[in-house]
N, C-alpha and C positions, 0 to 999 in steps of 0.2 A: 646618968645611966651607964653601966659601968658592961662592957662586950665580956660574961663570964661562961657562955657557950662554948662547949665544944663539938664540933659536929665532925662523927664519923659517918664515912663511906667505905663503900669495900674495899679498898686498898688505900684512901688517904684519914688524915685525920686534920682536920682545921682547927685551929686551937687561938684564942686574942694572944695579939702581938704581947713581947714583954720588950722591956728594958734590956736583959738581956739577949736580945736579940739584934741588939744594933752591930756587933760585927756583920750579919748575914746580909743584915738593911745594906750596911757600909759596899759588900760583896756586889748584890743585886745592882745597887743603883750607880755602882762605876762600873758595870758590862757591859763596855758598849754595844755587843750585842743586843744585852737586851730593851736598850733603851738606843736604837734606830728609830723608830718614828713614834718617839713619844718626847717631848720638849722641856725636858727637868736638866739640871746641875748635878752633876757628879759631886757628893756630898768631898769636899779638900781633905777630911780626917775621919775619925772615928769617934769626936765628940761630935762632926756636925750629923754624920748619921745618926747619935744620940740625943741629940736635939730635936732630930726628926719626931725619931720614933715618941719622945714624949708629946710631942707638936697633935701626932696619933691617936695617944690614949688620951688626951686634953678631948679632940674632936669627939672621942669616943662619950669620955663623960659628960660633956655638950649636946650627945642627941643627933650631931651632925654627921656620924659615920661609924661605920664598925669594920677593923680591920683583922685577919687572920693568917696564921702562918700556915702553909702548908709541910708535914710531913706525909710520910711513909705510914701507914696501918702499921703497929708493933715498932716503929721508929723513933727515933727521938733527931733523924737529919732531916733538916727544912731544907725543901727545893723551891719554895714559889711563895707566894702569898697573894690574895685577894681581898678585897673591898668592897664594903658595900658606902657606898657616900656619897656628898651633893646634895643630899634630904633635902628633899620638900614635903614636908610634911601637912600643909595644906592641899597638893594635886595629889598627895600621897605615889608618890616617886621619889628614886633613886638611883643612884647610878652605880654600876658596878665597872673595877678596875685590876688587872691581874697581871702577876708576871710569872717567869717561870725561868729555873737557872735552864741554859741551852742543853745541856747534856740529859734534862729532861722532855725535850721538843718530840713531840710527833710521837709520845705514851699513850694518849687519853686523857692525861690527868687531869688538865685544865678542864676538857668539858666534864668530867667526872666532877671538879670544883664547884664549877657553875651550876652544874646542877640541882648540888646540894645548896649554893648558897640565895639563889632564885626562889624555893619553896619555902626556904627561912626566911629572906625578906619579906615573903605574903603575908604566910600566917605567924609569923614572933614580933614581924615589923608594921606591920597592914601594909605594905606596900600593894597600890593595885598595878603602876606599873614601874619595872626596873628595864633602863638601858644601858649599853654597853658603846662607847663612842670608839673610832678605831679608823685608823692614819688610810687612806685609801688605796694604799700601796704594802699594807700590811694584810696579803692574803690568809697567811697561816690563823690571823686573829680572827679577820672573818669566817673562815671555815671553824673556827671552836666557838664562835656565837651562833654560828649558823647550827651546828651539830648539839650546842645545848636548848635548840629549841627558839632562838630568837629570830625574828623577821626583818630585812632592812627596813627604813622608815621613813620613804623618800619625801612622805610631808614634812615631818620635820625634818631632813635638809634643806627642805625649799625657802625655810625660815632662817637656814646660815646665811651672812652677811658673807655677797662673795668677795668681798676687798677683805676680812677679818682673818686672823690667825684659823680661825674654824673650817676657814674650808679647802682645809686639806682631809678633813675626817667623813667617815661617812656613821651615818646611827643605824644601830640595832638595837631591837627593842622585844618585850615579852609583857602583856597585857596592855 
């Protein structure tokens, strides 16, 4: 199944990742900015950020995830990108994942993203519920889960393993 959505909102447009994309991948994922409390590899080149993003649309065509760049409404410059992935398609959930370059921090955007991408995972995905997992020292992420509607989910933290890489996260959840 192959992510050929594009979903606009009023000021952005989410579009599936391409191939072409992996310089901004490459950009994104060595800011350390914005990867402080999230636990990935600063891809070494711009083939392995292209290896990523194929890695991407493979999940994609797998059923296992749908990922989207974010621009500008009338744009063609990508500042962030988002995910919906982790499928479980048995509990019928998902998870959803975002980032966002820093010079766009503290717009809206991102819960303007989530919001859009939440009612697409319902009804395009069945998902009945989608979470968003988040470092518990990373305020600004909470406040845009919290602002697109999601609720903390302290049953499921009670189920993180507290010796585990996990619990340093807290869940936020919608259905």
């Amino acid at each position: 199944m192959h992510n050929n959505k594009i979903i606009d909102t009023a000021r952005l447009r989410l579009r599936p990742i391409a191939i072409s994309d992996s310089p901004i991948i490459f950009s994104m994922r060595s800011d350390s900015r914005m990867n402080t409390y999230v636990h990935i590899q600063p891809p070494p080149d711009l083939a392995a950020a292209e290896a990523h993003v194929r890695m991407l649309l493979q999940a994609t065509e797998e059923n296992r995830s749908d990922f989207w760049m974010i621009e500008g409404t009338g744009s063609q410059e990508v500042f962030g990108s988002i995910t919906l992935w982790n499928y479980d398609h048995q509990l019928r959930q998902a998870e959803i994942g975002f980032g966002l370059i820093p010079a766009y921090w503290g717009k809206g955007y991102m819960t303007e993203a989530i919001r859009a991408i939440i009612p697409f995972g319902r009804s395009q995905l069945g998902f009945i519920r989608i979470e968003g997992w988040t470092h518990r020292d990373n305020v600004a992420a909470q406040k845009v889960l919290q602002s697109s509607g999601m609720h903390r989910d302290m049953i499921a933290e009670s189920r993180i393993d507290p010796n585990g890489p996990e619990k340093e996260f807290q869940i936020w959840a919608v259905g």
